[in-house]
C-alpha positions as CSV (number, residue, x, y, z in Angstrom):
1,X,78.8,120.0,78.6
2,X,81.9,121.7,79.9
3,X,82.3,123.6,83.2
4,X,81.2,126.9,81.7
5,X,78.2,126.0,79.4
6,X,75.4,127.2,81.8
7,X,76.9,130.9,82.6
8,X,76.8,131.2,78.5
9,X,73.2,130.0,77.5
10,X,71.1,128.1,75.4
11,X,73.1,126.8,72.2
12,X,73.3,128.3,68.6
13,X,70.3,126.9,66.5
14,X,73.1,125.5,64.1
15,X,74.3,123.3,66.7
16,X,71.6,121.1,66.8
17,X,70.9,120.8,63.2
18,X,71.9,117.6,62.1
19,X,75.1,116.7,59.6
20,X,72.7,115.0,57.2
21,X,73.8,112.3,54.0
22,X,76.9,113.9,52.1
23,X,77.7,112.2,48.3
24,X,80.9,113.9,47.9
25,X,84.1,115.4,49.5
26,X,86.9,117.3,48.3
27,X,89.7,118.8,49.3
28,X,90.5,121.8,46.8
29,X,94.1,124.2,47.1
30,X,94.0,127.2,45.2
31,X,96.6,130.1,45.1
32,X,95.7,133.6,44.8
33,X,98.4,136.1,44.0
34,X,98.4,139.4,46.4
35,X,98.1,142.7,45.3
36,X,101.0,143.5,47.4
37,X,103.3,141.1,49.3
38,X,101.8,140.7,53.1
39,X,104.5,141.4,55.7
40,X,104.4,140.2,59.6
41,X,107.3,140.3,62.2
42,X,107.8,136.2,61.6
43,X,107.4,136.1,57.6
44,X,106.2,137.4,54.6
45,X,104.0,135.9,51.7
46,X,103.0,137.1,48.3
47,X,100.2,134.7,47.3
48,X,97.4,133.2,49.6
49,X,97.6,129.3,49.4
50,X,94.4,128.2,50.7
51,X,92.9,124.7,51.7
52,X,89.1,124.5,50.6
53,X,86.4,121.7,52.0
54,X,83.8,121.4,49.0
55,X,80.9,119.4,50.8
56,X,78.1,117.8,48.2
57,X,74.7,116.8,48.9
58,X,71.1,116.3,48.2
59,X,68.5,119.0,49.4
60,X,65.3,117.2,50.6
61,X,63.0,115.9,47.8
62,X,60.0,118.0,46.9
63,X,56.5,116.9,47.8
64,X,55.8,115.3,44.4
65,X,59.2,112.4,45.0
66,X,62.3,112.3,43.4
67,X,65.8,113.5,44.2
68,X,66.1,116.9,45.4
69,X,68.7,119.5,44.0
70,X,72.0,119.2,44.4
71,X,73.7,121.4,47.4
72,X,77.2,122.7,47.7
73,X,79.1,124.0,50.6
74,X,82.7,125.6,51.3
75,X,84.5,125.6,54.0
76,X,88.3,127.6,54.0
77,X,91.0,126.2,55.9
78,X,93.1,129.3,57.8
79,X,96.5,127.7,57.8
80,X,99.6,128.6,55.5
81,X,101.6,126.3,53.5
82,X,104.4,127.0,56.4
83,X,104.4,126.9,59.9
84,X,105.6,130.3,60.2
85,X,102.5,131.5,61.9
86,X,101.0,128.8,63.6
87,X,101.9,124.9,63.4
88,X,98.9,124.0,61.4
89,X,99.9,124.1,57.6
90,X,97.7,123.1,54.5
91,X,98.9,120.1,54.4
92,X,98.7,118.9,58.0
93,X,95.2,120.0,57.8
94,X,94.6,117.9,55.0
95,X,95.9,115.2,56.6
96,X,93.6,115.9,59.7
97,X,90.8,116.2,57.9
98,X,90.8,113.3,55.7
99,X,92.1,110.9,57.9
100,X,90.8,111.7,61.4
101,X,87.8,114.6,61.7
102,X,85.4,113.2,58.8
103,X,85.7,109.8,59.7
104,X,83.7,111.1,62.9
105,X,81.2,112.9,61.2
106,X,78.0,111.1,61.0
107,X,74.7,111.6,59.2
108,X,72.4,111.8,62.2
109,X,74.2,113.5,64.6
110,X,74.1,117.0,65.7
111,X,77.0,119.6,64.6
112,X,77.0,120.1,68.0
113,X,77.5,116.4,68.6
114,X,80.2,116.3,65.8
115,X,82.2,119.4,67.4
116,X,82.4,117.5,70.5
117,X,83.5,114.4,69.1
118,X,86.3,116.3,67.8
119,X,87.5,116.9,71.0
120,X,89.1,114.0,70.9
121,X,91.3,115.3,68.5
122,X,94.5,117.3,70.6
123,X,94.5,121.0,69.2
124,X,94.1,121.2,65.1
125,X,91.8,124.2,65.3
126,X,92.0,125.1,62.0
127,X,91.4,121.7,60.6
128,X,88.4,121.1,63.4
129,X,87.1,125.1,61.9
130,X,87.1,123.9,58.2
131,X,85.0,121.5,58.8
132,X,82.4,122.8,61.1
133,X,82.4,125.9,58.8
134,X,81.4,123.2,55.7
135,X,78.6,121.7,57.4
136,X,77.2,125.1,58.9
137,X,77.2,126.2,55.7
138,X,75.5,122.9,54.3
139,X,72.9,123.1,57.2
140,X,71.8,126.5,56.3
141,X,71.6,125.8,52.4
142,X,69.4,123.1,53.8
143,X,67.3,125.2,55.2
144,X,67.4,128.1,52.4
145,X,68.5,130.4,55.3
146,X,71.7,132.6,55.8
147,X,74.5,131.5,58.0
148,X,73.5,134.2,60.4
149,X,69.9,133.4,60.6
150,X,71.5,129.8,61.3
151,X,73.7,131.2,64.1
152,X,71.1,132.9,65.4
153,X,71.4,136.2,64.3
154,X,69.4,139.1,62.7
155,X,71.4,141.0,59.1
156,X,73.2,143.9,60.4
157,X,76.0,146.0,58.6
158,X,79.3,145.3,60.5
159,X,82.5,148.0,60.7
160,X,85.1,147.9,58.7
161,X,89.3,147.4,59.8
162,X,92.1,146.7,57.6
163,X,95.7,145.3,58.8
164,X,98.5,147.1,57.5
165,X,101.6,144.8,57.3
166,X,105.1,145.8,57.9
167,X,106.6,149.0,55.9
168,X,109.8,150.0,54.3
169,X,109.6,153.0,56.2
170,X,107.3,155.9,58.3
171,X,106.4,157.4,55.4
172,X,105.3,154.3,53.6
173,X,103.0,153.6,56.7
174,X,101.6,156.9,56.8
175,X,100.9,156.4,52.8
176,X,99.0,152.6,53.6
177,X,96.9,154.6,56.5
178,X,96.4,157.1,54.7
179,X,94.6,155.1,51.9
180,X,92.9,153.3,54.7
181,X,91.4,156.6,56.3
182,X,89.8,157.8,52.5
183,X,88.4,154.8,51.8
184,X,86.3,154.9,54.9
185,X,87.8,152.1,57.4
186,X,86.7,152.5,61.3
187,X,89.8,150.9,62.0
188,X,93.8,150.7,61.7
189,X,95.9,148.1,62.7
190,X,99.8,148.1,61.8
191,X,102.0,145.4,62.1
192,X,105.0,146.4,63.9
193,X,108.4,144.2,65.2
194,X,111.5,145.2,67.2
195,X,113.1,148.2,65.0
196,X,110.1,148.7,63.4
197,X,107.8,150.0,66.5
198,X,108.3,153.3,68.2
199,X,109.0,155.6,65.6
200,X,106.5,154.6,62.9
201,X,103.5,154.3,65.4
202,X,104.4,158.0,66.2
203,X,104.1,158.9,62.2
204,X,101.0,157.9,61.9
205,X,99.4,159.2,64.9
206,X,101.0,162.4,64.3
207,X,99.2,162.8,60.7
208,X,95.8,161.2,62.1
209,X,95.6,162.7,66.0
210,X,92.3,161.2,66.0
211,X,92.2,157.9,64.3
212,X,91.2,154.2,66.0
213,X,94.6,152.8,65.9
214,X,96.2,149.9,67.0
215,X,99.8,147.5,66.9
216,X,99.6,143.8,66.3
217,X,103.2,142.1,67.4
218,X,102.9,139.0,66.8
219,X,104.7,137.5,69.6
220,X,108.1,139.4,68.4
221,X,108.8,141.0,71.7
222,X,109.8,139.5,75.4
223,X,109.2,140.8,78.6
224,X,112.3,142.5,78.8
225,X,111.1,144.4,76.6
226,X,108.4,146.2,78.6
227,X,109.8,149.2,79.0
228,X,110.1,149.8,75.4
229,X,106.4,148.9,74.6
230,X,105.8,151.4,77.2
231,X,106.5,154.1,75.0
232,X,104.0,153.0,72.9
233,X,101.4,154.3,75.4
234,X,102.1,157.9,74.4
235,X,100.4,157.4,71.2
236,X,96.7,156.6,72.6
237,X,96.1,153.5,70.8
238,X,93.4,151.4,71.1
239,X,95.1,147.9,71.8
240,X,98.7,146.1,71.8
241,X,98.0,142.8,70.4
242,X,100.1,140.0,70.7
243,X,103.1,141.5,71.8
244,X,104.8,138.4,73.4
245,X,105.0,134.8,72.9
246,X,102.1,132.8,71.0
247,X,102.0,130.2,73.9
248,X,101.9,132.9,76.7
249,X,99.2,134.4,78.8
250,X,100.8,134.6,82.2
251,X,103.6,136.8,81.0
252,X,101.3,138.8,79.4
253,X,99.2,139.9,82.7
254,X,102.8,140.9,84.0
255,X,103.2,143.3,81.1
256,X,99.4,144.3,81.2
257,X,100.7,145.8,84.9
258,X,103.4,147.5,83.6
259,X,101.3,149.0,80.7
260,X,98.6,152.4,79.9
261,X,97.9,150.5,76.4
262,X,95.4,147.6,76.8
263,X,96.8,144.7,75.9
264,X,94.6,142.5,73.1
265,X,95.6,138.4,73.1
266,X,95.1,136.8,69.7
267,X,97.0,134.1,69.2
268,X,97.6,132.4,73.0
269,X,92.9,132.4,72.4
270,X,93.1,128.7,71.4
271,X,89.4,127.7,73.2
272,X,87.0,129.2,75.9
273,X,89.5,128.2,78.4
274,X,92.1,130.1,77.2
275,X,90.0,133.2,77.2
276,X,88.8,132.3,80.8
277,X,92.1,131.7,82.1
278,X,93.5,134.9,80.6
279,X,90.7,137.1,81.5
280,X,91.0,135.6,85.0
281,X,94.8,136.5,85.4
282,X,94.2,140.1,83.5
283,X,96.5,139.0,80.9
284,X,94.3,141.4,78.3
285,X,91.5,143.8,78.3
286,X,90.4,143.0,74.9
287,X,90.3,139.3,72.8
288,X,90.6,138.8,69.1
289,X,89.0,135.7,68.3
290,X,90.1,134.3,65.1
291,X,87.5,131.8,64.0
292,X,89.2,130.0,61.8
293,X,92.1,129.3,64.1
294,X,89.8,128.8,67.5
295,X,87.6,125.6,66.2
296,X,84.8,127.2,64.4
297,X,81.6,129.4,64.7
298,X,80.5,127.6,67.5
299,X,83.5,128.2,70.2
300,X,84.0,131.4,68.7
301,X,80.8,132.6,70.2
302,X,81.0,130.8,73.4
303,X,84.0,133.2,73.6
304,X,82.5,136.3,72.9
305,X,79.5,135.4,75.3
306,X,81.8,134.9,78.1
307,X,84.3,137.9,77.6
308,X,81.0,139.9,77.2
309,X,79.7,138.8,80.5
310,X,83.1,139.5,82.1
311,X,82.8,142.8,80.6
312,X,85.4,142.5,78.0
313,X,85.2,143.4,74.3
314,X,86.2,141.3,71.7
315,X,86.5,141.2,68.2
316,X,87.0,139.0,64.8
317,X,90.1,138.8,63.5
318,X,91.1,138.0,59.7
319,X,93.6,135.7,58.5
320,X,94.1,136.8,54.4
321,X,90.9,134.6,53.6
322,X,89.3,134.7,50.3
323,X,85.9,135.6,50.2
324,X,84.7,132.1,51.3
325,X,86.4,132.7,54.4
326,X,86.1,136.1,54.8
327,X,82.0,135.8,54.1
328,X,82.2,133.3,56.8
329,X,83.8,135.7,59.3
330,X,81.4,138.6,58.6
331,X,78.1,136.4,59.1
332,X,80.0,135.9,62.5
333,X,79.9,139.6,63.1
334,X,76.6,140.0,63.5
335,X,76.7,138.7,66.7
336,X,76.5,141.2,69.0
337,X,78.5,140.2,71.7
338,X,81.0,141.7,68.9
339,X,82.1,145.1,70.0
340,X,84.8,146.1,68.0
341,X,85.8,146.9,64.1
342,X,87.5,143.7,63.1
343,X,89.7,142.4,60.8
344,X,87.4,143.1,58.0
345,X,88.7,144.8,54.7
346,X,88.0,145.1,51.2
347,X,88.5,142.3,48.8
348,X,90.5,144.6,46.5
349,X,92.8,145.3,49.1
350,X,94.3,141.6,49.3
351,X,93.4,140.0,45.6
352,X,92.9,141.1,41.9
353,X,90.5,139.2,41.7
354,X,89.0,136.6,44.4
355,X,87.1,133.3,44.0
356,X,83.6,134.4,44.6
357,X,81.1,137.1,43.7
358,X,80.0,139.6,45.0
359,X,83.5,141.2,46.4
360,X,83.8,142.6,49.7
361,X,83.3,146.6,49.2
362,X,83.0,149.3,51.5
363,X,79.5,150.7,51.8
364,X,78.4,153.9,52.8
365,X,79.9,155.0,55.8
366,X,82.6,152.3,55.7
367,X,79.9,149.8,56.4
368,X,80.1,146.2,55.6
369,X,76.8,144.5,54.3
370,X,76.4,140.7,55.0
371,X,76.9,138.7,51.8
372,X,73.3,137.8,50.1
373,X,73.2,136.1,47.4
374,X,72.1,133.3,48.4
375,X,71.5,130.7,51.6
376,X,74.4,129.9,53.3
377,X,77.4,132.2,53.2
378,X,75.5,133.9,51.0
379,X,78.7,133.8,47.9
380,X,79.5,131.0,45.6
381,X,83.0,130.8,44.3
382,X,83.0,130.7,40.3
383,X,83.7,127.7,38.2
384,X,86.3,129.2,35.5
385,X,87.8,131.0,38.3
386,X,87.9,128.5,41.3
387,X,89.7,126.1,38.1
388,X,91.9,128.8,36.9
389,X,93.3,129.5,40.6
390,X,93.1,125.3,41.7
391,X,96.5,124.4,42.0
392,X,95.4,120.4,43.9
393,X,92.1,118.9,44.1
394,X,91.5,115.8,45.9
395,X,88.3,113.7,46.5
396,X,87.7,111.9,49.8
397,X,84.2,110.3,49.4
């Protein structure tokens, strides 16, 4: 139990269902082209390479004997095939995965249990994430409920927000949220960078005075920068995320100072501790918490609990996932203690076509139903697609 456990409550059922007996485990990497190339301050990419965990098992035998059916569950790996955004790549998850996180999971222990035999493990979010994500998912196939039944949680619709990545030029942006505003979204976030800041920001709010909108950085800026992101606070956006260094949070509460805009920390959010440490130095007055990137389900709500209770909203934040990861992130969402539109967009804005069915669409409203079609995540990926778009496929047990 760490220091904080009490102040945030009793556990998420899902924690204390147990790993169970798994036959088979594979490691899959597919590529999936993008519509349009994706465009951050520290790269660009025009395909999603993702990691997949493919857990097999047995359901529980009926009453009358015999083997029960055969279950499978996904789990998506966050990381890039660089370490241009974080220092987790596909294959150093791989690596972590194989050799050092399921080697500790056990049969009768709890998920729970399992996540905190992990801790062992120095850092690897995204490797610890893929896995937990897997047997949450395996758990709640078990039990022929959805993921956020598992977690906890009643079906509820949850807003939509798209990224917009970096653009050619002010009109371009205006064009991207422009599409964003008539297909509905509640939300707009543009990345910006140093030359690419000020003066499109202003384009945008100036054709939509009245539109959520907010920056994400990316760690691109310093603090000698501050009084340039201080002209940002004309524009009345919603958050700054990220604006300085990926490691940072003390910096960041001396820019919060300096600062209308409220600043939003996304990337220094490793664990609860970062979260408590930042909201404790008012580093931010709002927290992304990127699931995939954090641990898992499980440490992403112990999060959002705590920056509830300390009167903070949060929200989830995307990473490009196909729609094994992005089902994943909206069963998260129906959480409560999630306040804020997040990083939640339409399939068709990312991929041509994805690996699962249904796609992620826009209901009325904007609105984003949960993915039902089945326990679990509640989307399976396809076979001729998932082998069309597999590019490695490895089996660990």
């Amino acid at each position: 139990m760490r220091y904080m456990d009490e102040e945030l409550g009793a556990a998420a059922p899902g924690e204390l269902e147990k790993a169970g007996e798994i036959e088979h485990v594979d490691l899959v990497t597919v590529r999936l082209p993008f519509v349009h190339p994706f465009s951050i301050s520290a790269a660009t990419w025009d395909c999603k390479e993702a990691l997949l965990l493919r857990l097999e098992a047995r359901a529980a035998p009926s009453g009358r004997g015999g083997r029960g059916p055969t279950l499978v569950a996904w789990g998506e790996c966050v990381a890039d095939p660089d370490p241009f955004y974080a220092y987790e790549t596909t294959a150093t998850t791989a690596h972590i995965i194989a050799d050092f996180l399921l080697p500790l999971v056990e049969a009768d222990l709890t998920i729970g249990g399992i996540m905190e035999r992990f801790r062992h493990v120095r850092g690897h979010g995204m490797a610890k994430a893929t896995v937990e994500n897997a047997l949450l998912d395996l758990a709640a196939k078990r039990r022929g409920a959805a993921l956020h039944e598992l977690l906890g949680y009643g079906a509820r619709p949850v807003p939509s927000g798209v990224s917009l990545g970096l653009q050619e030029s002010p009109a371009a942006l205006v064009e991207k949220a422009r599409e964003a505003v008539e297909a509905g979204y509640h939300r707009v976030k543009m990345k910006v960078k140093k030359g690419k800041d000020v003066e499109y920001v202003r384009a945008v709010r100036e054709a939509f005075p009245d539109l959520a909108l907010m920056v994400d950085a990316n760690g691109d800026y310093s603090l000698d920068d501050a009084e340039h992101l201080a002209e940002l606070d004309a524009f009345g956006l919603t958050m700054i995320e990220q604006p300085l260094s990926y490691s940072d949070i003390y910096q960041h509460s001396l820019l919060q100072r300096r600062l209308k805009t409220a600043l939003c920390l996304d990337e220094s959010i490793l664990g609860l501790d970062d979260a408590a440490a930042a909201i404790a130095l008012g580093a931010c007055r709002v927290i992304n918490i990127k699931q995939g990137r954090v641990g898992g389900l499980l440490e992403s709500r112990r999060i959002a609990r705590y920056a509830a209770l300390k009167g903070l909203p949060s929200w989830s934040g995307g990473m490009d996932e196909t729609g094994i990861g992005r089902a994943v992130n909206i069963h998260l969402q129906t959480d409560p203690d999630f306040s804020i539109p997040g990083d939640t967009a339409e399939t068709a804005r990312y991929f041509h076509e994805d690996l699962v069915e249904p796609p992620v669409t826009l209901g009325p409203g904007g609105w984003i139903s949960v993915p039902a079609a089945g326990p679990g995540i509640g989307v399976e990926p396809l076979p001729e697609r998932l082998d069309r778009l597999t590019i490695a496929r490895r089996r660990l047990k």
